[in-house]
ZASERO-817697 format. One record per atom (N, C-alpha, C): residue number from 0; residue in three letters; chain; atom name; z, y, x. Coordinates in Angstrom, 1 decimal. Layout:
BEGIN
<node drenba="NUM" padren="ALA" zakol="A" tipa="CA" w="Z" v="Y" u="X"/>
...
//
This chain:
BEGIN
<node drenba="0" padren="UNK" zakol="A" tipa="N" w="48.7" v="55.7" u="58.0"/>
<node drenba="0" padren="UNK" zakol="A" tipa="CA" w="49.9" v="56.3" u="58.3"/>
<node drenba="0" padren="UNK" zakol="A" tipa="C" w="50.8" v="55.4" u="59.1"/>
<node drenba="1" padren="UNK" zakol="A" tipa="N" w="51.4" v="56.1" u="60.1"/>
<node drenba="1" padren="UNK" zakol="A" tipa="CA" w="52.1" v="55.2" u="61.1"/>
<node drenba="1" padren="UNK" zakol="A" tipa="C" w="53.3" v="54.8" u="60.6"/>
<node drenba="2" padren="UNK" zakol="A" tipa="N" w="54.3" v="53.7" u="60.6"/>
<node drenba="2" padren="UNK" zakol="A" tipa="CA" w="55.3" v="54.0" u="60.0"/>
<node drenba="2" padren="UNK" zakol="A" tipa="C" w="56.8" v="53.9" u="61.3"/>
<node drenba="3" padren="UNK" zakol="A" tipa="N" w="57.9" v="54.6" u="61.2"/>
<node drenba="3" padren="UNK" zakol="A" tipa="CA" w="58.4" v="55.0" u="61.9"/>
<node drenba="3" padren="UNK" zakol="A" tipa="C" w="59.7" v="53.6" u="62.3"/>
<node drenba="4" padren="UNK" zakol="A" tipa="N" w="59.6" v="53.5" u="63.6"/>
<node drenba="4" padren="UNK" zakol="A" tipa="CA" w="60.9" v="52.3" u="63.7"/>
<node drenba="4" padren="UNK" zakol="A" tipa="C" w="62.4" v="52.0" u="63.1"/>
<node drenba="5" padren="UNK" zakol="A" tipa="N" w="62.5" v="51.2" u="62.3"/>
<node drenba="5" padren="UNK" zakol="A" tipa="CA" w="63.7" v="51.3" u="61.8"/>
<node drenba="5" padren="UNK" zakol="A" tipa="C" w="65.2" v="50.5" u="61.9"/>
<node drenba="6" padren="UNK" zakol="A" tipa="N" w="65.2" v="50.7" u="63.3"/>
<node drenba="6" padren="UNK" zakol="A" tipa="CA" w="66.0" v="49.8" u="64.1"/>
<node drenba="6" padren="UNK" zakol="A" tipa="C" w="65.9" v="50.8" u="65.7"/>
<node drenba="7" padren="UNK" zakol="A" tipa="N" w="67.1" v="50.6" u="66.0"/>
<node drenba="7" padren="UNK" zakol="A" tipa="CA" w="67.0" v="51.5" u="67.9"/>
<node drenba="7" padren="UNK" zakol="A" tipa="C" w="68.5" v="50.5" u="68.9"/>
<node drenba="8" padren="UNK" zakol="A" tipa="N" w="68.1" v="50.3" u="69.9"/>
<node drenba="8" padren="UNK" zakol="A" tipa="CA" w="69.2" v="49.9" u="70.5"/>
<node drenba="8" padren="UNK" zakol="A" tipa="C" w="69.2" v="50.5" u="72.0"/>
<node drenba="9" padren="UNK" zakol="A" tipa="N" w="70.8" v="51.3" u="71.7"/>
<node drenba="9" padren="UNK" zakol="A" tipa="CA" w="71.2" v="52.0" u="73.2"/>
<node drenba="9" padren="UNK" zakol="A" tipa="C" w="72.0" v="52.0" u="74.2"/>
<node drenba="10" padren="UNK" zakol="A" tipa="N" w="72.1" v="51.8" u="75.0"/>
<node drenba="10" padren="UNK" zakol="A" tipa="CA" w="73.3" v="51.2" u="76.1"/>
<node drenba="10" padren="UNK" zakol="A" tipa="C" w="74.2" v="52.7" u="76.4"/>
<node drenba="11" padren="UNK" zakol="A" tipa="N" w="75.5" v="52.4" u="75.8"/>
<node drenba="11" padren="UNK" zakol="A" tipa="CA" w="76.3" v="53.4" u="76.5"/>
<node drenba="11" padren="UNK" zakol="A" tipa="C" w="77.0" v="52.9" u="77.5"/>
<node drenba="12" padren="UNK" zakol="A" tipa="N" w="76.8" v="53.5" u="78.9"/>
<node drenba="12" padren="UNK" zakol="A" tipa="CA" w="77.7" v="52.8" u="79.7"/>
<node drenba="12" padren="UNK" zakol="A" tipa="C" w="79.4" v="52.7" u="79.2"/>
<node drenba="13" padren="UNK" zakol="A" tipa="N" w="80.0" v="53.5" u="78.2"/>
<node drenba="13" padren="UNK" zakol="A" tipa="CA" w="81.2" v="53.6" u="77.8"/>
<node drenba="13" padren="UNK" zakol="A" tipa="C" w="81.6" v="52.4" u="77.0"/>
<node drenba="14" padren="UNK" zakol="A" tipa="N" w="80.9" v="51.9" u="76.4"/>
<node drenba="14" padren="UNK" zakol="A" tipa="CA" w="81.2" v="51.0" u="75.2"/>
<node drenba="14" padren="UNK" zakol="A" tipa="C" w="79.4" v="49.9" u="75.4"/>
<node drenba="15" padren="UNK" zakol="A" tipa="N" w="78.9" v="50.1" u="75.9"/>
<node drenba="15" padren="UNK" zakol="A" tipa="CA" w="78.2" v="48.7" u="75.8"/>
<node drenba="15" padren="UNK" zakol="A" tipa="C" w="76.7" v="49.5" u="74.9"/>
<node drenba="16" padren="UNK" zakol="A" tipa="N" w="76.2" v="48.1" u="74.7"/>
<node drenba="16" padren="UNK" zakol="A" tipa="CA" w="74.7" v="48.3" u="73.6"/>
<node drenba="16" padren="UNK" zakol="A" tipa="C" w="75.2" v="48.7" u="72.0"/>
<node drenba="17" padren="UNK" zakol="A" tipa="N" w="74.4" v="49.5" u="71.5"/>
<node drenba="17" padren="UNK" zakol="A" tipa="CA" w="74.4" v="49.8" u="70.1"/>
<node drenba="17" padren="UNK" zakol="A" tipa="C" w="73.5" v="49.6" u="69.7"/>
<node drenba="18" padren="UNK" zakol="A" tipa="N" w="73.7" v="48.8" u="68.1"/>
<node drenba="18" padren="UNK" zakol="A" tipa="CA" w="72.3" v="49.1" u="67.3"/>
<node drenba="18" padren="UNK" zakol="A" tipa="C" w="72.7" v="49.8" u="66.2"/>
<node drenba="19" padren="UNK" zakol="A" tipa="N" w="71.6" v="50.8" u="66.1"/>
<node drenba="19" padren="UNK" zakol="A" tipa="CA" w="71.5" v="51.6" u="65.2"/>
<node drenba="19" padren="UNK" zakol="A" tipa="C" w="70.3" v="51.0" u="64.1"/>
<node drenba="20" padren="UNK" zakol="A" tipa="N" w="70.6" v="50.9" u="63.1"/>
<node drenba="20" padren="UNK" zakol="A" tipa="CA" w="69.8" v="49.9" u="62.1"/>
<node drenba="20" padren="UNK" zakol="A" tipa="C" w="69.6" v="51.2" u="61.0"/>
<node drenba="21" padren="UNK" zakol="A" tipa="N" w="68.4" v="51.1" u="60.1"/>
<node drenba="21" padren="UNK" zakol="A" tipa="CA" w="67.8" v="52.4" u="59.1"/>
<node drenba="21" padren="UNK" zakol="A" tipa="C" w="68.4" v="51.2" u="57.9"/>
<node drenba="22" padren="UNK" zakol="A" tipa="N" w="69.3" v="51.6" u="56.7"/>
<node drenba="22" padren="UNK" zakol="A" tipa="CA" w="69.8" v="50.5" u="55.8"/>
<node drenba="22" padren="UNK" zakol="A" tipa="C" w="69.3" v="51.1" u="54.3"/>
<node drenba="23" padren="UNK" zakol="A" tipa="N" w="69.1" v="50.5" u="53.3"/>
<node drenba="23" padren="UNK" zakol="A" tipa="CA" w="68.8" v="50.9" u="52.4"/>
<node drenba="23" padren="UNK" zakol="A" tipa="C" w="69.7" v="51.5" u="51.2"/>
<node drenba="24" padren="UNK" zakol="A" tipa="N" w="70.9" v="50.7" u="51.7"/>
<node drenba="24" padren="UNK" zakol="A" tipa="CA" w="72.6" v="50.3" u="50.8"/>
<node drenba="24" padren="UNK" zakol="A" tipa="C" w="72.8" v="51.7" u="51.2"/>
<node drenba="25" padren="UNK" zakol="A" tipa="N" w="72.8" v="52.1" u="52.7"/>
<node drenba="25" padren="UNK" zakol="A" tipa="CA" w="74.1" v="53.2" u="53.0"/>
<node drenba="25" padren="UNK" zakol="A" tipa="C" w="73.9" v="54.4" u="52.3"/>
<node drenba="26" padren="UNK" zakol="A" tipa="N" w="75.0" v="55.0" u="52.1"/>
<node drenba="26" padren="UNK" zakol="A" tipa="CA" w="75.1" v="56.2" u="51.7"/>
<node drenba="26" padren="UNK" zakol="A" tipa="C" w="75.4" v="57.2" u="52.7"/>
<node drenba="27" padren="UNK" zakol="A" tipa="N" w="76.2" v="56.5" u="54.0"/>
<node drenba="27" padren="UNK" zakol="A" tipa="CA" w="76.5" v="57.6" u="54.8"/>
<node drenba="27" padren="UNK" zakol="A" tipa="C" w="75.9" v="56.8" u="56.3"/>
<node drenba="28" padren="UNK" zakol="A" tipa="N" w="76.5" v="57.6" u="57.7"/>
<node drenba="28" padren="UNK" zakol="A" tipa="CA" w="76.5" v="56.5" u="58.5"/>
<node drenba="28" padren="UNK" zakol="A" tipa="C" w="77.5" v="55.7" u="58.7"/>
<node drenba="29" padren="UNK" zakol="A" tipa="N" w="78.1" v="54.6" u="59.1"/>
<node drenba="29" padren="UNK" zakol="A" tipa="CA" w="78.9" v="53.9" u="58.6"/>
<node drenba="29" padren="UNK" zakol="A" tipa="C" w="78.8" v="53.2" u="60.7"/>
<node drenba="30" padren="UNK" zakol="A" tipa="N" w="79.8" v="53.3" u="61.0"/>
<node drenba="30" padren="UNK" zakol="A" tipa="CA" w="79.9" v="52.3" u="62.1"/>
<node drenba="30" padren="UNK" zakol="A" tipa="C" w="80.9" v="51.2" u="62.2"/>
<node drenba="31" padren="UNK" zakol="A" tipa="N" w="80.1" v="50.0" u="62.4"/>
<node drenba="31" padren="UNK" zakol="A" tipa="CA" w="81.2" v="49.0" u="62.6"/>
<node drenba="31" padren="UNK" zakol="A" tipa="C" w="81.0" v="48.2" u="64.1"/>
<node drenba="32" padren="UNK" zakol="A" tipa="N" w="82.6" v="48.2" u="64.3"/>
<node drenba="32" padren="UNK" zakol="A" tipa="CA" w="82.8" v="47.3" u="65.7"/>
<node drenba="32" padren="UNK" zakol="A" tipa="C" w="83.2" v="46.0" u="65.1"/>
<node drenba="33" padren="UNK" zakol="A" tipa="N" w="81.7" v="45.2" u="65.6"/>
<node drenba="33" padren="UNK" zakol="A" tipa="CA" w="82.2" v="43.6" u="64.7"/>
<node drenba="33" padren="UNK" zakol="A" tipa="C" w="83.0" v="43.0" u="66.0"/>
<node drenba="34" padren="UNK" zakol="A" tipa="N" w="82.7" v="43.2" u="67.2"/>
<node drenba="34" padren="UNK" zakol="A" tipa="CA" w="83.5" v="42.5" u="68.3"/>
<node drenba="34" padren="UNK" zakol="A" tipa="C" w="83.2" v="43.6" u="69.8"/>
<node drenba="35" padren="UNK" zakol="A" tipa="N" w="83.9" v="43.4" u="70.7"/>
<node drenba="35" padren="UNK" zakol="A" tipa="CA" w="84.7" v="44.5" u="71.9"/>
<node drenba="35" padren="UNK" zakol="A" tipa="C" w="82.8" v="44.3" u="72.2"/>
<node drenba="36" padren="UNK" zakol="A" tipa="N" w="82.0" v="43.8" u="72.2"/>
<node drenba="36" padren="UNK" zakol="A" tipa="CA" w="80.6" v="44.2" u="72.8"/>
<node drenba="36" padren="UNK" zakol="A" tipa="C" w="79.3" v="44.0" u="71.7"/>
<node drenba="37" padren="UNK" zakol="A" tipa="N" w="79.9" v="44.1" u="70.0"/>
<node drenba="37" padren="UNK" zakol="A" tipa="CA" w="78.7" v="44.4" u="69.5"/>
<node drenba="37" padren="UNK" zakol="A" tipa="C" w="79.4" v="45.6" u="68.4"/>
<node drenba="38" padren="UNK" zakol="A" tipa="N" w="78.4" v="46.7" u="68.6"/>
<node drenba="38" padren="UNK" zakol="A" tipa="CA" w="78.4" v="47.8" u="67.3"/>
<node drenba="38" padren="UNK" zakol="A" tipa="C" w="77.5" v="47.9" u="66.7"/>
<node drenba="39" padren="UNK" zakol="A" tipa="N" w="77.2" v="48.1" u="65.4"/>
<node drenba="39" padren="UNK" zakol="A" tipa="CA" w="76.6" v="48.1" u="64.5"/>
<node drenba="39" padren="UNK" zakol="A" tipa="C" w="76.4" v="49.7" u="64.3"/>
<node drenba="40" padren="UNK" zakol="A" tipa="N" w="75.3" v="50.6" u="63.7"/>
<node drenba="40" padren="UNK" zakol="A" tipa="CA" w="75.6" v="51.8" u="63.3"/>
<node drenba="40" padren="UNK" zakol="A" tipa="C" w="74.6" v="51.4" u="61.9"/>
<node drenba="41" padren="UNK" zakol="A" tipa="N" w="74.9" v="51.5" u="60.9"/>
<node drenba="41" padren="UNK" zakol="A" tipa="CA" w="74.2" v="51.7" u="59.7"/>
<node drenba="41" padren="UNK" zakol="A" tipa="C" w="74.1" v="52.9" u="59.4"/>
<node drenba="42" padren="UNK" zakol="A" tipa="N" w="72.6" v="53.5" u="59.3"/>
<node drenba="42" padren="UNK" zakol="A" tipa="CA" w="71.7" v="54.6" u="59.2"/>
<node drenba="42" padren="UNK" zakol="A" tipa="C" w="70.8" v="54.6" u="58.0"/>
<node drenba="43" padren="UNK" zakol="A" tipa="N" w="71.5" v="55.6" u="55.9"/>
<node drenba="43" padren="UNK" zakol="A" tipa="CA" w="70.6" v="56.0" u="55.0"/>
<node drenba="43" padren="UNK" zakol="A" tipa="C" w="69.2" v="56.3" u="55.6"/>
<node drenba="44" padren="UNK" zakol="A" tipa="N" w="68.8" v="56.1" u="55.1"/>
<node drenba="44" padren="UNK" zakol="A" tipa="CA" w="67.2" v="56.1" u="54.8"/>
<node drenba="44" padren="UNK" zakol="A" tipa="C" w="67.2" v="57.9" u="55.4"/>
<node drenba="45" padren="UNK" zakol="A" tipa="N" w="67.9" v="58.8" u="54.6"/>
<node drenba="45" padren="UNK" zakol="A" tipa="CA" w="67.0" v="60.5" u="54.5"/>
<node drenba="45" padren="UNK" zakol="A" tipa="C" w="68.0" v="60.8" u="56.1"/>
<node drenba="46" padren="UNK" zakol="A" tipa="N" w="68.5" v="60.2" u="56.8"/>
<node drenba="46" padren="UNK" zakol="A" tipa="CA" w="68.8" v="60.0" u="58.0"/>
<node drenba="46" padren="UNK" zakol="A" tipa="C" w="68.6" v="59.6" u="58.8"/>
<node drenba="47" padren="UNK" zakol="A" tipa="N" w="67.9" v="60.2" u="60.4"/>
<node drenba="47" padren="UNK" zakol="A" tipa="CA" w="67.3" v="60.3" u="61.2"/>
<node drenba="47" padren="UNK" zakol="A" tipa="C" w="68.1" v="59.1" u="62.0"/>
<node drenba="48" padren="UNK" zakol="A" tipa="N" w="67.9" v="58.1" u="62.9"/>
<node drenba="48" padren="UNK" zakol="A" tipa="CA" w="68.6" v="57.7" u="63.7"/>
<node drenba="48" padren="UNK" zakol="A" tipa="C" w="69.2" v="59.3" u="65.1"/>
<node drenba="49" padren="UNK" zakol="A" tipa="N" w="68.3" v="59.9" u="65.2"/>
<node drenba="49" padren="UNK" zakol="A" tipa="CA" w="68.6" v="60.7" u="66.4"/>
<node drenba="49" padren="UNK" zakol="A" tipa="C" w="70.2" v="61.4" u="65.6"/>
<node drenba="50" padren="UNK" zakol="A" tipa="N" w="70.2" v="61.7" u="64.4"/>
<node drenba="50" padren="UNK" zakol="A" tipa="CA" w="71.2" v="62.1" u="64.0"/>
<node drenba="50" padren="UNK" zakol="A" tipa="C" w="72.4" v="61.7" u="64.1"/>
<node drenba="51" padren="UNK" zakol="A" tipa="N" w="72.6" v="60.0" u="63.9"/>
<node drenba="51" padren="UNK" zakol="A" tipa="CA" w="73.4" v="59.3" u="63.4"/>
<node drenba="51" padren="UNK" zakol="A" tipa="C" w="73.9" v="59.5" u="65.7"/>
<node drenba="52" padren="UNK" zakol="A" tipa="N" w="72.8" v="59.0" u="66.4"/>
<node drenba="52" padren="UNK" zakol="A" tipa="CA" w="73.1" v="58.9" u="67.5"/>
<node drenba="52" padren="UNK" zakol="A" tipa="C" w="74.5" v="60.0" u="68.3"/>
<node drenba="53" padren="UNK" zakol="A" tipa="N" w="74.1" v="61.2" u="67.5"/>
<node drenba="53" padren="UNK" zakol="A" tipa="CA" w="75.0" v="62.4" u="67.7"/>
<node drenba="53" padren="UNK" zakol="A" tipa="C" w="76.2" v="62.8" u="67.0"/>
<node drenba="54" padren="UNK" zakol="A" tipa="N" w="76.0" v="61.7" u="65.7"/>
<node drenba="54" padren="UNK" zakol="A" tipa="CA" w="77.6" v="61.5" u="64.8"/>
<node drenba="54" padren="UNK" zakol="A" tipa="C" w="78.0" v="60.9" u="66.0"/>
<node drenba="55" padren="UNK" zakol="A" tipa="N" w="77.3" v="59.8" u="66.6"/>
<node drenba="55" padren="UNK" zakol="A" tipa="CA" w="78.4" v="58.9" u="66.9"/>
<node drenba="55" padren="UNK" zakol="A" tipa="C" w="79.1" v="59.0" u="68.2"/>
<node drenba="56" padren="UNK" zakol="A" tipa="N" w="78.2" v="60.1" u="69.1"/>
<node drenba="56" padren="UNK" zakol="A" tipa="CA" w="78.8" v="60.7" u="70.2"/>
<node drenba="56" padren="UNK" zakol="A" tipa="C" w="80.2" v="61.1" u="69.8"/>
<node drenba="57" padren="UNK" zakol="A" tipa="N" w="80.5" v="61.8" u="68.5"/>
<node drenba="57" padren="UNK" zakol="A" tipa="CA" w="81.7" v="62.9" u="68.4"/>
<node drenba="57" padren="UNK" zakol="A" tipa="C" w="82.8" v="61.4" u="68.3"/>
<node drenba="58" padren="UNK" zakol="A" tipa="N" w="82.4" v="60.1" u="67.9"/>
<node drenba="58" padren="UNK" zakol="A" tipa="CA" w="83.5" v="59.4" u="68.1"/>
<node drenba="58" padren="UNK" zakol="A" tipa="C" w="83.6" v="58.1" u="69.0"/>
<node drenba="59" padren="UNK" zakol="A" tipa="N" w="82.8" v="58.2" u="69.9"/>
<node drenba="59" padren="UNK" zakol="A" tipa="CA" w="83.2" v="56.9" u="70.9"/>
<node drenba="59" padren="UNK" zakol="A" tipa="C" w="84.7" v="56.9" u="71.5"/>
<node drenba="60" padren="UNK" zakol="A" tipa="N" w="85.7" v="57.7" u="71.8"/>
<node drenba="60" padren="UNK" zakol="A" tipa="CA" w="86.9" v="57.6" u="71.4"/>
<node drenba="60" padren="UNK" zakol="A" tipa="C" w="87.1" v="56.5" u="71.0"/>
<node drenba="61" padren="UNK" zakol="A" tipa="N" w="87.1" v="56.7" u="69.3"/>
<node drenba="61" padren="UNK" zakol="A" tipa="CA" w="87.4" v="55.7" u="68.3"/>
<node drenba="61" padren="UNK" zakol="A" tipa="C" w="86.7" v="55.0" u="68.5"/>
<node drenba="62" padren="UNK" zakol="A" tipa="N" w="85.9" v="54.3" u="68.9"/>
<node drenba="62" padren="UNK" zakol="A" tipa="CA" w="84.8" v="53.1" u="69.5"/>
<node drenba="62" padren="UNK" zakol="A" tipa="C" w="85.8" v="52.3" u="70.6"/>
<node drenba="63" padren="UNK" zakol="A" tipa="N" w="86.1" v="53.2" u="71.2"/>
<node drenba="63" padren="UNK" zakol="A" tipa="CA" w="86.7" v="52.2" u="72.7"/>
<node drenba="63" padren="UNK" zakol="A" tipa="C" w="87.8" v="52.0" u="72.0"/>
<node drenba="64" padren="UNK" zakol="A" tipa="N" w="89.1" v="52.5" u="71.7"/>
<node drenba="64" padren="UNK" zakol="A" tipa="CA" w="89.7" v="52.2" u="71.0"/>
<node drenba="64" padren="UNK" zakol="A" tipa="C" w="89.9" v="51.1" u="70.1"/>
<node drenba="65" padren="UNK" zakol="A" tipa="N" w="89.0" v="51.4" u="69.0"/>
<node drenba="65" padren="UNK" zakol="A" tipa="CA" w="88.9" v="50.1" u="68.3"/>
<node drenba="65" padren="UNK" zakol="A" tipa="C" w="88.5" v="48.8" u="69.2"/>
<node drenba="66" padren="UNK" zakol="A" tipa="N" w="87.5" v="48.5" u="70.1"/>
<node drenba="66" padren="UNK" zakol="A" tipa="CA" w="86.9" v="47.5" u="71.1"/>
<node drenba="66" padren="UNK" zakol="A" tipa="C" w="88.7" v="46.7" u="71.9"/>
<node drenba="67" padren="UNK" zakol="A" tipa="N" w="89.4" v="47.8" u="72.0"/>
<node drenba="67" padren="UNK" zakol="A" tipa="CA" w="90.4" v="47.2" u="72.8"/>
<node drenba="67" padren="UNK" zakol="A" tipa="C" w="91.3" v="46.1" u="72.0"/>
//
């Protein structure tokens, strides 16, 4: 059985590269801006990255914001 990648990194031209990381701890998805050019997305386990990718569209707003 294949096993599925658990880790993704995506360049938004708006805010820079993201990693989206699969966590074991999380309960939800959880985004942190540790500095104006690295984000973190921590992604439960019964959560798809593709999912988490489309939370996080609804707030890059709050991304650039926070970065500034």
């Amino acid at each position: 059985m294949r096993r599925q990648k658990d880790y993704k990194y995506i360049e938004y031209p708006e805010i820079g590269t993201i990693f989206f990381e699969k966590s074991e701890r999380a309960k939800r998805v959880v985004i942190y801006v540790k500095s104006p050019d690295r984000v973190r997305v921590a992604v439960p386990k019964h959560i798809s990255i593709r999912k988490a990718e489309r939370y996080l569209n609804t707030k890059l707003e709050w991304i650039q914001k926070t970065q500034s």
